[in-house]
N, C-alpha and C positions, 0 to 999 in steps of 0.2 A: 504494500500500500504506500502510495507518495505521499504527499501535502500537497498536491495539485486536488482543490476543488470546482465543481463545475456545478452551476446553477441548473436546476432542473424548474422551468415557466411551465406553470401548468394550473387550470381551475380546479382546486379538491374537491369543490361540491358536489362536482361533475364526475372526475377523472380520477378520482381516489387512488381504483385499484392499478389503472395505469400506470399513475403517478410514483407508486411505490414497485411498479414493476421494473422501472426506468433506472429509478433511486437503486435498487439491488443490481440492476448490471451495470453499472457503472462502478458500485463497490467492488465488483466484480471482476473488475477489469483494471481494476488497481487505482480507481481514484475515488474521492468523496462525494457523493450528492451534497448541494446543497438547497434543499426544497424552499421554491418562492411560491406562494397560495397568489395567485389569479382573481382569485373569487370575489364576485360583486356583491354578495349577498351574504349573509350571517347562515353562520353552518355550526357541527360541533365535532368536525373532525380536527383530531390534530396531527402537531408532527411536523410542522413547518418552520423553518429557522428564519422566514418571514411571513408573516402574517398579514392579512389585509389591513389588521388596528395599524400597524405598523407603517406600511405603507403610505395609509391616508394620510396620518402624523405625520409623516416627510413630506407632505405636499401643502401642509397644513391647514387640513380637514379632521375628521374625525369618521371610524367606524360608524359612526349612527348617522351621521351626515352622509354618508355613502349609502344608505340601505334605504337613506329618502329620494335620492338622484335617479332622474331616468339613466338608462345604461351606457347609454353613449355619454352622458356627463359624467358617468362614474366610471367609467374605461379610462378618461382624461385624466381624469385628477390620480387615478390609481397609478396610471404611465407615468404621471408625473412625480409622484413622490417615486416609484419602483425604479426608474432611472436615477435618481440621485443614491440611493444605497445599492445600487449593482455599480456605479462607477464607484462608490466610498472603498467598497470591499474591492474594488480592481486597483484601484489608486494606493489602497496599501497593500497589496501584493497577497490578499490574500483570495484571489480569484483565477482560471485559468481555463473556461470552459465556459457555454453555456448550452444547453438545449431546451427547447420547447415540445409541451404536444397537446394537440388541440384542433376544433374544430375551425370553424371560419371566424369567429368571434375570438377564441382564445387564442387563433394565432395571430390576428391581428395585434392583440395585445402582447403577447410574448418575440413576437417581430419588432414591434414598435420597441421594445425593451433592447431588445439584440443590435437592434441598428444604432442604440446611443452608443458601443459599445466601438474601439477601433478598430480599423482596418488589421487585417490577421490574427486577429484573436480568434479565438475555435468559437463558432459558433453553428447549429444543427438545428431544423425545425421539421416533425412530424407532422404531415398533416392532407389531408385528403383536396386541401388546394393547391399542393407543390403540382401536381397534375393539371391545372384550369390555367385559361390566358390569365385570369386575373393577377397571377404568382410573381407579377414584375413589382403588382403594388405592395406585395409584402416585403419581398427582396429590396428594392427601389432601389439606391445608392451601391447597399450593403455587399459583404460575402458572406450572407447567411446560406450554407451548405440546405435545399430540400428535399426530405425525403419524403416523396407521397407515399404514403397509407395503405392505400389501394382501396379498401374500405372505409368507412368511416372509423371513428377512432374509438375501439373496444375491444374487449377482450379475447382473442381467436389466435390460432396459431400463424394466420399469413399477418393480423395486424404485430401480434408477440414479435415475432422473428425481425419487421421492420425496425421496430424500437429498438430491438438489440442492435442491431446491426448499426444503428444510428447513435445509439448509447457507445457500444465501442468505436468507430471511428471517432466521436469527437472524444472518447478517453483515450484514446491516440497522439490524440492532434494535443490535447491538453497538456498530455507526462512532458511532450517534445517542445512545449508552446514556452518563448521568453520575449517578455517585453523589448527585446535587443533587436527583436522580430521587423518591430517596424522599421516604415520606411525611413520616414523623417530623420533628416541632418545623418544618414548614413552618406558615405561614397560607395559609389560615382552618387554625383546628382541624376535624380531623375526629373525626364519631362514627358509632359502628355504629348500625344501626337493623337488626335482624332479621325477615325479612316472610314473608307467606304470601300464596296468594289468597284464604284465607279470614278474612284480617287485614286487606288490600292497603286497606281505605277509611281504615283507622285510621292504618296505615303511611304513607300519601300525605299527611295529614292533617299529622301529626307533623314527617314531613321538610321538609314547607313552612315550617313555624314555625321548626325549625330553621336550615334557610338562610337565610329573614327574620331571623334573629337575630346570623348573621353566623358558621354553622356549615357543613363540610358533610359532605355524607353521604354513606354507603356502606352498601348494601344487603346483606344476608346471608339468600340461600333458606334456610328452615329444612329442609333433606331431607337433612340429614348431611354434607356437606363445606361446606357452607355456615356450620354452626354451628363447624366442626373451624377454617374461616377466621377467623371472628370470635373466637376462643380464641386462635388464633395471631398475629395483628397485635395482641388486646390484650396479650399478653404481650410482644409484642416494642415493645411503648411505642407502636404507631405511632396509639393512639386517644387520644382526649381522654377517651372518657365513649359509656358504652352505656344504648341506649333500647332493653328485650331485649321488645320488643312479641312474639313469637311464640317460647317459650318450648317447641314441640312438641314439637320431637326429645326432651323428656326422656320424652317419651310413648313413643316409640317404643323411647327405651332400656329402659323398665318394662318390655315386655311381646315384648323383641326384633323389633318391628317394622325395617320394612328401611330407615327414614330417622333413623336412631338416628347420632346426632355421638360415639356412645361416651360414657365417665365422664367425661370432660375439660369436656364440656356446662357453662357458670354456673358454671367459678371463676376463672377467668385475669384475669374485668374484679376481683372482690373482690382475688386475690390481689395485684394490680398499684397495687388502692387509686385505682382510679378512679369519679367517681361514676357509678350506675347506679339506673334503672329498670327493675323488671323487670314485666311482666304475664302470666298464663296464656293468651298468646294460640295458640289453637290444641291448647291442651291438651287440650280434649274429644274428642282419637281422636288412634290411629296407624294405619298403613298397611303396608298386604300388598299384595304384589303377586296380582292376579286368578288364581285356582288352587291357589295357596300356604297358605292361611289353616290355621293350624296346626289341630290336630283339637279342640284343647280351649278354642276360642271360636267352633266353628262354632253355637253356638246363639246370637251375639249380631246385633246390629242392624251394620245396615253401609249406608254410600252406595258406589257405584261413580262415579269421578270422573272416569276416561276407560280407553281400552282396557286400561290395564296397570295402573290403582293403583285399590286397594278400602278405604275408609275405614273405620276400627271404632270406634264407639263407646264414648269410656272408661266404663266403672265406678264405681259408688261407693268400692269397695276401693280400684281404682287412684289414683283421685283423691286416698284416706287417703295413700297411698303417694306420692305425687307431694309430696302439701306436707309430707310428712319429707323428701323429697330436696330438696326447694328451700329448706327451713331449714337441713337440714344446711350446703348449700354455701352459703348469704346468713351463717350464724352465722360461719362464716369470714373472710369480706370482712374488708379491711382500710379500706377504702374507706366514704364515705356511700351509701345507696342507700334506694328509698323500694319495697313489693308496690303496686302500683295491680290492685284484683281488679273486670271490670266481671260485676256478681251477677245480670243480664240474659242473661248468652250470650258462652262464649270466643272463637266463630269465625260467619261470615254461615252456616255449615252450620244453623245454630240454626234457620233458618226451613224449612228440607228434611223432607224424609218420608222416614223409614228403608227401608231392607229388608231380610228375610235372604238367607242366602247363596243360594237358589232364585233371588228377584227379587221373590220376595210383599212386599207393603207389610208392612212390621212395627212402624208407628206414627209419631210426631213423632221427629223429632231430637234436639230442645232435650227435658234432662230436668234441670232445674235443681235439684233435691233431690241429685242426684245433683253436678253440680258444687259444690253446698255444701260436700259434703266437705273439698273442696282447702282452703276461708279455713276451714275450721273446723280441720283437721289443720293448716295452717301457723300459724294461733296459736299453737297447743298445744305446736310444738317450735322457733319463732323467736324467740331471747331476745333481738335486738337490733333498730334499725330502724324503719321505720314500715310500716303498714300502712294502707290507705284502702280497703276494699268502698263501691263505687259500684252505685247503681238505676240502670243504664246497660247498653247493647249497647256489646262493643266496639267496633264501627263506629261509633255512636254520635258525631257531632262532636264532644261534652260531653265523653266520653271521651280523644278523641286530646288534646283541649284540655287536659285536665287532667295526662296524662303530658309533655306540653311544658314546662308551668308549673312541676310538680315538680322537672323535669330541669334546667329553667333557675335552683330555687331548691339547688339540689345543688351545679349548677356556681357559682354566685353563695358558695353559703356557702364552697366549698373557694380561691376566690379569693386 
């Protein structure tokens, strides 16, 4: 048995015998449960090394004041006292795990608990939504490791056997887990580079320079948790400096598209004052998924890019709209940061043949009047900064070449 313990999120009212199933293989496996009760409501089991009275009292409420709150008000306040005693116990080193299990309610709240928690810490969520699209908004940022259920969550030998399985790797990850772990203020620095595969030759291009240079990197899918992660480790210190080469999702947030990072998108590397480059990569469309395409753009141009995801076409409008939003949040920065715009083509889609939503051809791709827009509205409302439109594809070798150079003369001036 170590002194690594690991939190076991879980509602007793509910999940009792679970709960203590969880707790035994984990002791099992050579580390300690340490049991958090969930529970919104007054019960009389025990056994919990934090208790709901407890909890409420951290956020400063009270167990009886909880038992009169509708359940969405008393999830809040419960997340909010349970975050400050799961960081108290990690912050003085007597923490080194967490797991949750629960249904759609309780992992909501044992998610919400885990994501306070840092980047590489062991953390594991049981639960019959790690299976459903919904599973980004429990994950969102985090590396919360899920393991679906299969079942809903009781007592049976295929649900047993998950917990285990879920109880020992994170008693794995926990024996092996040291806060030395993290990122933050290690060498090399690392920097974000944000990619797509319709960016990926630019991206590839980029990173190599970077790590030739004595950086390294970390890739960010642009389809919405991808960008939600790169906002959150720059905020939380753990980057040197963002290469924001695929810039899409703010595409998707214009026009509610389904790979949208939310508002949060392009400001955590300014707010934090790190230097950044940013590029329209990928800005020329967002993404619906096949079926979905809302009714008031089924007249535009679309690629289909595999069974489930339909590409659209940005607009000239959007585009106006895209470089108010990218100046807004650049005018912010506190940080150096340089627009590199390549005036050839945002994404390799540029060489594609449209279609609409039928499948009939509906013309070229690439409609470059139309991405003028964006360097034309971002002048117009970015008072600070540099700008550089390049005669260049962003794939373009000349291109990734010259976001390196910048990035390298960004980080060189903030020296």
């Amino acid at each position: 048995m170590t002194e690594a313990a690991v939190a076991v999120l879980v509602t007793l009212d509910s999940k009792d015998e679970e709960a203590r199933f969880v707790c035994d293989a984990l002791f099992g496996a050579g580390v300690r449960p340490w049991l958090v009760d969930l529970s919104l409501r007054p019960h009389t089991i025990g056994g919990a090394a934090v208790t709901g009275r407890r909890m409420a009292e951290a956020a400063g409420s009270s167990w009886e004041a909880i038992a009169e709150m509708d359940r969405a008000r008393a999830a809040e306040t419960m997340i909010e006292g349970g975050k400050k005693i799961l960081l108290e116990k990690f912050r003085s080193g007597g923490l080194s795990g967490a797991i949750g299990v629960g249904g759609a309610n309780g992992s909501s709240m044992a998610c919400s608990l885990m994501r306070a928690l840092p980047p590489l810490f062991p953390k594991a969520m049981v639960s019959p939504v790690a299976a459903t699209a919904a599973v980004q908004w429990y994950v969102a940022e985090s590396d919360i490791a899920m393991f679906p259920s299969i079942g809903d969550i009781s007592m049976n030998r295929i649900t047993r056997a998950v917990m285990e399985n879920a109880a020992r790797s994170v008693a794995a990850m926990a024996r092996a887990y040291s806060p030395e772990k993290g990122v933050a203020g290690r060498a090399p620095p690392l920097v974000g580079v944000s990619s797509f595969g319709g960016t990926a030759a630019c991206v590839e291009r980029v990173s190599e320079a970077l790590i030739a240079r004595g950086f390294e990197v970390i890739l960010f899918h642009a389809s919405g948790p991808g960008g939600r992660a790169l906002e959150s480790l720059a905020s939380l210190g753990e980057l040197a400096g963002v290469v924001d080469l695929t810039t899409h999702e703010l595409a998707d947030l214009a026009v509610d598209g389904v790979y949208s990072a939310g508002e949060g998108r392009l400001r955590a590397a300014g707010e934090a004052g790190l230097p950044q480059v940013v590029v329209p990569g990928a800005l020329d469309h967002a993404n619906f998924w096949v079926g979905s395409v809302p009714e008031r753009f089924r007249e535009r141009r679309f690629f289909q890019y595999n069974a489930q995801n339909l590409l659209m076409r940005t607009s000239a409008g959007e585009f106006e709209a895209l470089g108010r939003m990218v100046a807004q949040r650049l005018n912010a920065a506190k940080g150096p940061f340089a627009v590199l715009i390549p005036m050839r083509g945002y994404s390799e889609h540029t060489k594609r043949m449209a279609h609409d939503l039928s499948g009939a051809e509906a013309g070229p791709w690439a409609q470059l009047e139309a991405d003028r827009e964006f360097a034309a509205s971002l002048r117009k409302h970015l008072h600070k900064g540099r700008i550089e439109e390049m005669d260049l594809h962003i794939n373009d070798p000349e291109f990734a070449d010259a976001c390196a150079r910048v990035f390298f003369e960004l980080m060189d001036a903030e020296a």
